[in-house]
Structures are given as C-alpha cells and as structure tokens.
N, C-alpha and C positions, 0 to 999 in steps of 0.2 A: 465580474461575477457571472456566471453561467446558470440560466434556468433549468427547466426540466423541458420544457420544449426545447432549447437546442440541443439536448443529452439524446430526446426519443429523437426528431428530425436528425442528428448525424447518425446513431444506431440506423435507423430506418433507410438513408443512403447506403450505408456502408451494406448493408442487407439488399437493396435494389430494389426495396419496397414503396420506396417513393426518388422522387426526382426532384432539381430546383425550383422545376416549374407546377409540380403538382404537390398541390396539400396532399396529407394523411386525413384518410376520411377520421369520425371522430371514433367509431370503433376499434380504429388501427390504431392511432393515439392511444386509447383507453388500456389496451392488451400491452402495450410498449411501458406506458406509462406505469401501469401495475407491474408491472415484472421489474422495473427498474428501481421503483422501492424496494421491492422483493429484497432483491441481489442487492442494493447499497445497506439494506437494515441487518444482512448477513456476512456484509463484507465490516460496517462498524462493530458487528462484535466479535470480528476478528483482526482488528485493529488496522484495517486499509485506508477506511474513511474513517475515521472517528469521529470528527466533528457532526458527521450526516444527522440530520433532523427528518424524520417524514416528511411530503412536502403533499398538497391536496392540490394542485391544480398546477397548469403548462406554464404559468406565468412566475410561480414561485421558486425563489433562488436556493439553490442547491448548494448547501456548505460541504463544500471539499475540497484539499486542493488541488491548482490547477495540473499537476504532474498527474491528477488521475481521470482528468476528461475522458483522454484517449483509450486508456484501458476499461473504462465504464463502455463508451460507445463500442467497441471494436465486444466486449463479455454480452452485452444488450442483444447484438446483433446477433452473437451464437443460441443464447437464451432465445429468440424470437423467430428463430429459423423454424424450427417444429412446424408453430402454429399458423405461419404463412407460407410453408411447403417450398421453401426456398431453399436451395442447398449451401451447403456451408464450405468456399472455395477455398482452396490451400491456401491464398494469399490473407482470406480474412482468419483463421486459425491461427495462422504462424503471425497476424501484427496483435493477436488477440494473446498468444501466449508471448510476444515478447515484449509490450506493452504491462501486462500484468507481471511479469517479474521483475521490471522497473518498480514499478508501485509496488511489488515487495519488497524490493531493496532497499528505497526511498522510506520506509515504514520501522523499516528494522529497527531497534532499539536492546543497543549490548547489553545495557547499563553498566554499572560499576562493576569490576574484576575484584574479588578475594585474592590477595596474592599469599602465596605460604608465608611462613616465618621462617623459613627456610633461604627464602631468596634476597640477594645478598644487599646491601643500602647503597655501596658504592664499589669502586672499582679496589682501593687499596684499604691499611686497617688505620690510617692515622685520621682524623676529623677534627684538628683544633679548631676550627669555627665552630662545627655544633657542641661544644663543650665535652668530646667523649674523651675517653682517657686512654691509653696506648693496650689497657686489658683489656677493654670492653672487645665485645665479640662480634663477628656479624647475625649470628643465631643464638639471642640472649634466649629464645624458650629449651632450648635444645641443651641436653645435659654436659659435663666438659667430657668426658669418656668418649665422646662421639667424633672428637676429633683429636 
C-alpha cells in the first residue's frame, strides 16, 4: 500500500524540491499534500482513481492502484511547479503525459456492445444443434422483401 507521504516525497524529487537526504520542510509538505487531494478527488470523478478516499495526514494510505503511482507523482510535480518556481523539464512532461495515458487506458471501460439485428449468428444457414429449422433466417426482425 502507498501513503500520502511517499506520493508528495516522490512528486517532490521528481520536481528537485527535495533530495534523499533532506526532509520537506512541513509547509512544502502541506502545499504538496493539498494539491494532491485536489487532483486525486478530481481524477475519481473522472473515473482514474475511483477507489480514492480523502486522506488527512502523510501517514494515511492512499486507495488506488498501483499502475497509478507514477502518473499521480510525475501530474503532482507539474501541479506543484508554479508555487515552488521550479521549471517544468521536457523529460518530466513527457513521463507525466505518458504515464497518464497508461492510466487512461488501464481505466477504460467498453462495457457491453449492442450489436444489430442485422448481424449475422453464424457463418452458413443450417443450425441443427440449436434447434433452427432450414427457413429460419439470419435477420428474423428484418422483413422477407428485403432479401
């Protein structure tokens, strides 16, 4: 399971806002921390994270899965660029857009296809297994004029 402090701490490397060796002071936490509810409370209601729950402190575990770590830290770091005057370098843009359209892909949901009445049951017209009969049609809604 992944906290909220390892979400802002990777955001925050990937940004150069902090190092391995140096904490986030707790204001720079606090600004990370809030924007990263932000964006996960508007990425679940658009069906990225769904499961996300608000979380109120750096200790509490963060429900989402784990295909979307990366694209949370790499979106964090863009979001957080502004307010710590850090520039946003091609290499983090481009693992931030191509991290995120993983996690839309990962996300998608076809659901079930309508198919016509039109299209056909099988390949020839005979089906003595499913009980049809040599008249039946492959387009029973469809009028007999029509073919």
């Amino acid at each position: 399971m992944t906290t909220a402090r390892q979400i802002v701490n990777g955001a925050a490397e990937e940004l150069g806002v902090k190092t391995a060796e140096i904490t986030l002071e707790s204001d720079d936490f606090q600004a990370f921390f809030s924007r990263m509810n932000d964006m996960l409370l508007e990425w679940a209601d658009s069906g990225l994270t769904p499961a996300f729950k608000e979380v109120f402190n750096g200790d509490d575990t963060i429900q989402i899965d784990s295909n979307a770590r990366g694209a949370i830290k790499f979106a964090l770091a863009i979001r957080c660029a502004p307010s710590f005057k850090k520039p946003i370098t091609a290499s983090l843009a481009e693992n931030a857009r191509d991290s995120l359209l993983r996690l839309q892909t990962s996300t998608a949901f076809i659901g079930d296809v309508q198919y016509p009445d039109t299209l056909p049951i099988g390949s020839g017209n005979e089906c003595p297994d499913f009980g049809f009969s040599q008249d039946d049609r492959f387009f029973p809604s469809n009028s007999q004029e029509n073919f």
